[in-house]
C-alpha positions in Angstrom: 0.0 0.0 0.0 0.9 3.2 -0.8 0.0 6.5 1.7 -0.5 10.2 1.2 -0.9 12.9 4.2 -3.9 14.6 4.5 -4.4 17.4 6.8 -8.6 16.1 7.1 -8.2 12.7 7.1 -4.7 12.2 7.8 -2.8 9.1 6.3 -5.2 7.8 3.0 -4.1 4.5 1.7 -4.2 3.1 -2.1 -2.7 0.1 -4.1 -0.4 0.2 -7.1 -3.2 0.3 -9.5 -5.0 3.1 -7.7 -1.9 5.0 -7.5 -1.5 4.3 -11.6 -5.3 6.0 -11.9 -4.2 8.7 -9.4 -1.4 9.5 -11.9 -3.4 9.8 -14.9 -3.2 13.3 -16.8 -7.4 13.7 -16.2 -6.7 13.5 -12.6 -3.6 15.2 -12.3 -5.3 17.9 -14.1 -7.1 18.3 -10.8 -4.1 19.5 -9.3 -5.0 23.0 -11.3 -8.5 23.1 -10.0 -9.7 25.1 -6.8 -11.8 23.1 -5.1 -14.0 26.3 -4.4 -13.5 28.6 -7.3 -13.5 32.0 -6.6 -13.8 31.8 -2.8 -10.0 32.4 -2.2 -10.5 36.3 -3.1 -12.6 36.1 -0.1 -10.9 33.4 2.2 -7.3 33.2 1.5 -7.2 30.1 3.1 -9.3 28.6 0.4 -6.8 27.2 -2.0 -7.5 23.6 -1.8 -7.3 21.8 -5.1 -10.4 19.0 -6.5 -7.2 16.7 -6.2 -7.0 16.6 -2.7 -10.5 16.9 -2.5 -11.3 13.5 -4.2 -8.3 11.6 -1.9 -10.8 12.9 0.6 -14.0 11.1 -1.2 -12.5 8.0 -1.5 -11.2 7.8 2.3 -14.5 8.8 3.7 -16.4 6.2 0.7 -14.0 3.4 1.7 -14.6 4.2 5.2 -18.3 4.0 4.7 -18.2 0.6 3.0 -16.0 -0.8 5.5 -18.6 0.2 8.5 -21.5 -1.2 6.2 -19.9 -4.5 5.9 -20.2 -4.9 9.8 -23.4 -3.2 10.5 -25.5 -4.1 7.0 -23.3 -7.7 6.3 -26.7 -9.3 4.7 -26.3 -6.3 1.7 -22.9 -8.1 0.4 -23.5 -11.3 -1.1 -20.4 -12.6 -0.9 -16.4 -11.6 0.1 -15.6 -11.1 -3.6 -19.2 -8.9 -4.2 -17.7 -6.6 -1.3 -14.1 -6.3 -2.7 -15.2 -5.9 -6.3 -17.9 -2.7 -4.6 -15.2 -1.6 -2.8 -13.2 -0.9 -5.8 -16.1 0.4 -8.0 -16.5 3.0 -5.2 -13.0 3.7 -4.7 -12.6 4.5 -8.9 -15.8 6.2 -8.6 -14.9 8.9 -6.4 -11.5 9.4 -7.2 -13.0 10.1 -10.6 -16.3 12.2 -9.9 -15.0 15.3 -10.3 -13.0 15.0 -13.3 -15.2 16.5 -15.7 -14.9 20.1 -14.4 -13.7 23.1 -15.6 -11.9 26.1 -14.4 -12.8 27.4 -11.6 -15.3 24.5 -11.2 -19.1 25.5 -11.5 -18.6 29.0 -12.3 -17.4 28.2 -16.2 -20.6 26.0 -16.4 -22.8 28.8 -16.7 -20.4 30.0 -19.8 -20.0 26.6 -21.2 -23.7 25.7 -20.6 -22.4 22.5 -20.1 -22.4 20.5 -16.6 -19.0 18.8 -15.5 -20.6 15.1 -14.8 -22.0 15.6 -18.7 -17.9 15.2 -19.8 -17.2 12.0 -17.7 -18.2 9.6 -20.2 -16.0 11.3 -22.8 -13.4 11.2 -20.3 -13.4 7.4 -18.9 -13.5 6.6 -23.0 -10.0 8.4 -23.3 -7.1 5.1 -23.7 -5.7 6.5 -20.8 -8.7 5.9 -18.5 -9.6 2.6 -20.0 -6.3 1.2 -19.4 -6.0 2.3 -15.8 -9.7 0.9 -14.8 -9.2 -2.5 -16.7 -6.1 -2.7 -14.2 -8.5 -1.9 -11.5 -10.7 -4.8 -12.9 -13.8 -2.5 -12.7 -16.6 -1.3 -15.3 -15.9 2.2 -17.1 -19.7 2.0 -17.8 -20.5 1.4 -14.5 -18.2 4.1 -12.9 -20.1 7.3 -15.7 -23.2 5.4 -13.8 -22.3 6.4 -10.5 -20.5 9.3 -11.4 -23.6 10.7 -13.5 -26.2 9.6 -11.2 -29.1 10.0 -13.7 -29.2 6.6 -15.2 -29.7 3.1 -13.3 -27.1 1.7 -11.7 -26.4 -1.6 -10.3 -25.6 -1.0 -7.2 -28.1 1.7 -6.0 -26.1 2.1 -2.3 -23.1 2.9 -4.2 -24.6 5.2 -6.6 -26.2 7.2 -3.0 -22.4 7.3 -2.0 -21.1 9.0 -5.5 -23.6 10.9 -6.3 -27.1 11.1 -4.5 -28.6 14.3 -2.8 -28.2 13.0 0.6 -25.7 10.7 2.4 -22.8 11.1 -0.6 -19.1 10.8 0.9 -18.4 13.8 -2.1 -20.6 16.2 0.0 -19.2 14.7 3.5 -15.9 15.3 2.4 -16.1 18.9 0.9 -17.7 20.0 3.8 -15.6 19.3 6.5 -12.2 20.4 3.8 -14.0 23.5 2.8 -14.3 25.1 6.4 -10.8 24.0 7.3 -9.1 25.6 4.6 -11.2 28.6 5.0 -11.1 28.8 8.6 -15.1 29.0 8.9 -16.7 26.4 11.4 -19.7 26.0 10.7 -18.9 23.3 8.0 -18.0 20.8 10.4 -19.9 17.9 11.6 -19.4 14.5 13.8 -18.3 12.4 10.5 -17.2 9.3 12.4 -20.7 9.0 14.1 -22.5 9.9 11.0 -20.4 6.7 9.4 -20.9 4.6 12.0 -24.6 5.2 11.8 -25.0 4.7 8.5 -26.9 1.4 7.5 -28.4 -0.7 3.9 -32.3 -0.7 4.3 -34.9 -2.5 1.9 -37.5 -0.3 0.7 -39.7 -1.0 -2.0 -37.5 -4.0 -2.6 -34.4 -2.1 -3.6 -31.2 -1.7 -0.5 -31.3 2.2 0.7 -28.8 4.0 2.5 -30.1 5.3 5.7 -29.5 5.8 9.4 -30.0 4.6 12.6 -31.7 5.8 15.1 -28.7 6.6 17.4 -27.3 8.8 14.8 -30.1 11.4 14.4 -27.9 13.8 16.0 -25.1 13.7 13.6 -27.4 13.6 10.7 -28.9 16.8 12.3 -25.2 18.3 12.4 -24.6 17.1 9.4 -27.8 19.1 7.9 -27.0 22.1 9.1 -23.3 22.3 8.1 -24.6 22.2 4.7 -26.7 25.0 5.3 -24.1 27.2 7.0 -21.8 26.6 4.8 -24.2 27.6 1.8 -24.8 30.8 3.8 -21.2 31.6 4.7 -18.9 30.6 2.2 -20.9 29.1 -1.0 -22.9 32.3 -1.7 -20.6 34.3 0.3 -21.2 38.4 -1.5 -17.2 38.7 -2.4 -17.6 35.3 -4.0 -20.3 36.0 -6.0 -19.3 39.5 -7.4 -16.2 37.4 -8.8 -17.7 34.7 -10.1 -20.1 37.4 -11.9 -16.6 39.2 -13.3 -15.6 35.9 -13.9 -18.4 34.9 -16.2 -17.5 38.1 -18.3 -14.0 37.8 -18.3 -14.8 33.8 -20.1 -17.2 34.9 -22.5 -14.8 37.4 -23.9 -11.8 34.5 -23.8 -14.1 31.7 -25.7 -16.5 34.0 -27.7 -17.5 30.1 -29.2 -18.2 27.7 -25.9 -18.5 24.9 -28.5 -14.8 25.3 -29.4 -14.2 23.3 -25.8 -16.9 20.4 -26.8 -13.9 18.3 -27.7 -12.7 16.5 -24.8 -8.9 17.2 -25.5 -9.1 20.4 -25.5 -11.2 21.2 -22.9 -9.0 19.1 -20.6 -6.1 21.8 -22.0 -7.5 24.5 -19.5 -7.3 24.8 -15.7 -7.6 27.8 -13.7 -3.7 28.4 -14.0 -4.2 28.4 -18.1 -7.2 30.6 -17.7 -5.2 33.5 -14.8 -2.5 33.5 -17.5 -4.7 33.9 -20.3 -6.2 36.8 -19.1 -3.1 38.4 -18.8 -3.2 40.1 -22.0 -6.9 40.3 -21.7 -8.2 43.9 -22.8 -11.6 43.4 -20.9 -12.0 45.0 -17.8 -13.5 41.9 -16.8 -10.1 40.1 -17.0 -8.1 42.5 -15.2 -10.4 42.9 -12.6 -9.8 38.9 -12.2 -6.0 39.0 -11.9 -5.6 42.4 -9.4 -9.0 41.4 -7.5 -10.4 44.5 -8.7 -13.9 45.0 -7.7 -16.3 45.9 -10.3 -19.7 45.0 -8.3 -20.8 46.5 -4.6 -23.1 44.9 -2.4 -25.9 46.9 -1.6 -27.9 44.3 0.2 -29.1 41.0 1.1 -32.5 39.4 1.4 -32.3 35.9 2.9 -35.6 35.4 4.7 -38.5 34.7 2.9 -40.3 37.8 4.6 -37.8 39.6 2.4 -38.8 38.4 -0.4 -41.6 41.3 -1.4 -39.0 44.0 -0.1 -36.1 42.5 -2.7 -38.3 42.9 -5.3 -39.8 46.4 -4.4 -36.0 47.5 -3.9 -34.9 46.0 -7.3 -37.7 47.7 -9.1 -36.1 50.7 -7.4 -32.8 50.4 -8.0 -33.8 49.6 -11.9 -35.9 52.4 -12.3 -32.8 55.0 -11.9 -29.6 53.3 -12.1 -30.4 50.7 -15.4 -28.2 47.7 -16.3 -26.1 48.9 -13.6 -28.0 46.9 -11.0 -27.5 43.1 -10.8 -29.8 41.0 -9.2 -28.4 37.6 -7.6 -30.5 35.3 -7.0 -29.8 31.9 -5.3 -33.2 30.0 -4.9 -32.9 28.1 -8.1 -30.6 25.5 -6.1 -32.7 25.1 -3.0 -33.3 21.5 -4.8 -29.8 20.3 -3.7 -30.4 21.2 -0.2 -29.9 17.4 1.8 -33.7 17.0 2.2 -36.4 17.2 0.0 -39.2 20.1 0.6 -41.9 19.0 2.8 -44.6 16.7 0.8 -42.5 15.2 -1.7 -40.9 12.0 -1.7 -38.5 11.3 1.6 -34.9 11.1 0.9 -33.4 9.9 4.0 -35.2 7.2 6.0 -34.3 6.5 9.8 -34.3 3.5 12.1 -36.7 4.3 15.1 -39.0 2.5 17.6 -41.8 2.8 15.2 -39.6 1.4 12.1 -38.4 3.0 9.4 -39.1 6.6 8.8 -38.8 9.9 7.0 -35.5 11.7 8.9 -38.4 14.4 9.0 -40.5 12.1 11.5 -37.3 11.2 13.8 -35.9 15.0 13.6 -37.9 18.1 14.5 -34.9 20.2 13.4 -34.4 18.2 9.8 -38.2 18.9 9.6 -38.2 22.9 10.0 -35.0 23.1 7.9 -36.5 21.2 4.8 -38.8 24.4 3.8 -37.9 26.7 1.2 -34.4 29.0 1.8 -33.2 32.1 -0.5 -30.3 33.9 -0.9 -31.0 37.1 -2.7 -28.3 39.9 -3.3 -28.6 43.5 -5.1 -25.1 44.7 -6.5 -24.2 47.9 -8.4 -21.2 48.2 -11.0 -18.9 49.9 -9.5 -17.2 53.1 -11.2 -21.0 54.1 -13.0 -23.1 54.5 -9.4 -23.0 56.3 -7.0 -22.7 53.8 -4.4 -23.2 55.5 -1.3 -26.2 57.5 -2.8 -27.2 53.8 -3.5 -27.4 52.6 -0.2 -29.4 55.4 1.2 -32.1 54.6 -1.0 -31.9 51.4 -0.1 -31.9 52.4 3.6 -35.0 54.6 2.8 -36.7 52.0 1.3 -36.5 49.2 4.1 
């Protein structure tokens, strides 16, 4: 075995034929990804790669496996089912995030193209094939997991990779995210949350779930997505640069479709893109290099009482300053929130004295937070209003 250190989960432990996928260009490519984008210009801290991020997946994923063999033994149906899951899993989330671009979700609004959408282009490269046949797993089956939209064998696993709720991705991202940016509220009990988990039949099909003992770590774990949304996802410095960002790519790939190839879209990373913009003549890419700031805040809505008052004060703002107003609006992701909104279909199913139920029924807190949330900014460009004027208004209006 070989071992890397990890500052979150300390040593992480692979075979040779791991350590030949982990030294594939696709992943190694990760290397030049930020794990979260933008967010450095507001947490220096925050320079953490999608490289060390997916080391991270796989430990907490192999973990997880390993705790499900003992505690859900009847979901294996033999030694060699578990080993051969094991590795799917392991290749699986060492592989997940290999489809994204610079800068990570910000360049999928320019290249209207999701990240998971390029995996199967990716796992097809000779590369990729030869390094999973050494692994002795299915390519088809890992763009399963990886994409999450289409059926997959081994439903538990596909939970671990990429479902909304229990996924080691999202455990792991968490807990790495608020280290490196030195914000707290992204941290949760992860061993008891492991040790909690269990393989439930529903419907006929295995589910991942919890037991009832582990409510408590579920309900950490909850809410450290939700803080972390609030203080460092949608945090207003990242925001405004992912905004300048956006401008800065549509002027260096006026023709997105000029990336569809999947060579040359692994060509960029955010060190090609910085370097690009170097001669860049928009403001927009020299706003990016010198962390110029081309949008102010002038204010935030996040309750839904606020709602009316966002809208009244955008309205406003629009009436007398024009294009230079930009309204953010976060509520079109409330969807990936880790449970679903009250009447539709549960997502996370507890062990209790009454049997197995909605986390909603076994938590009071998981059932006030699974509501409707928003995060709604209003910025001005910088340079054309009068920003201080702005905010009176604003003021005035509240």
């Amino acid at each position: 075995m070989k071992r890397i250190f990890d500052p979150v989960h300390q040593f992480i432990e692979f075979d040779d034929a791991e350590a030949a996928l982990i030294d594939t260009m696709p992943m190694q490519r990760l290397r030049r990804l930020r794990q979260l984008g933008l967010a450095y210009l507001a947490f220096p801290g925050a320079e953490h790669t999608r490289f060390s991020h997916a080391l991270g997946a796989m430990s907490f994923g192999s973990r997880i496996l390993d705790s499900l063999r003992t505690h859900s033994a009847s979901y294996f149906t033999s030694d060699a089912d578990y080993q051969y899951q094991r590795r799917l899993l392991r290749a699986s989330l060492l592989l997940h995030d290999t489809g994204h671009g610079p800068f990570s979700h910000a360049c999928e609004h320019v290249l209207h193209r999701n990240h998971e959408s390029r995996t199967a282009a990716i796992l097809a490269l000779d590369e990729m094939q030869s390094a999973l046949a050494a692994l002795d797993v299915d390519p088809q089956q890992v763009v399963a997991l990886i994409q999450g939209n289409s059926p997959a064998e081994y439903p538990v696993l596909r939970e671990l990779v990429s479902g909304p709720n229990l996924d080691a991705d999202r455990m792991d991202y968490l807990q790495r995210d608020a280290y490196f940016s030195g914000v707290s509220a992204g941290r949760y009990d992860g061993e008891q949350l492991i040790a909690s988990l269990r393989v439930y039949e529903r419907d006929g099909a295995p589910v991942l779930g919890i037991d009832g003992r582990g409510v408590i770590a579920l309900e950490g774990f909850v809410l450290a997505r939700y803080m972390m949304f609030a203080s460092i996802y949608f945090h207003h410095t990242t925001r405004a640069f992912e905004r300048t960002l956006h401008e800065a790519l549509n002027a260096l790939w006026p023709d997105p479709s000029a990336l569809d190839p999947i060579e040359k879209y692994l060509a960029w990373d955010d060190f090609r893109v910085i370097d690009a913009l170097r001669e860049s003549t928009s403001e927009a890419g020299q706003a990016l290099r010198n962390r110029k700031r081309l949008y102010s805040l002038i204010a935030e809505y996040n309750a839904a009482d606020d709602l009316t008052l966002f809208d009244r004060t955008a309205k406003m703002l629009r009436e007398r300053y024009g294009d230079a107003v930009w309204e953010d609006t976060q509520e079109q992701v409330m969807h990936r929130l880790p449970l679903a909104v009250v009447g539709s279909k549960p997502t996370v199913f507890v062990r209790t004295a009454a049997g197995i139920v909605d986390a909603r029924e076994a938590s009071d807190l998981i059932a006030k937070l699974s509501g409707k949330a928003s995060w709604r900014k209003l910025y001005l460009r910088r340079g054309i209003v009068p920003i201080e004027e702005a905010r009176k208004l604003v003021l005035h209006e509240s």
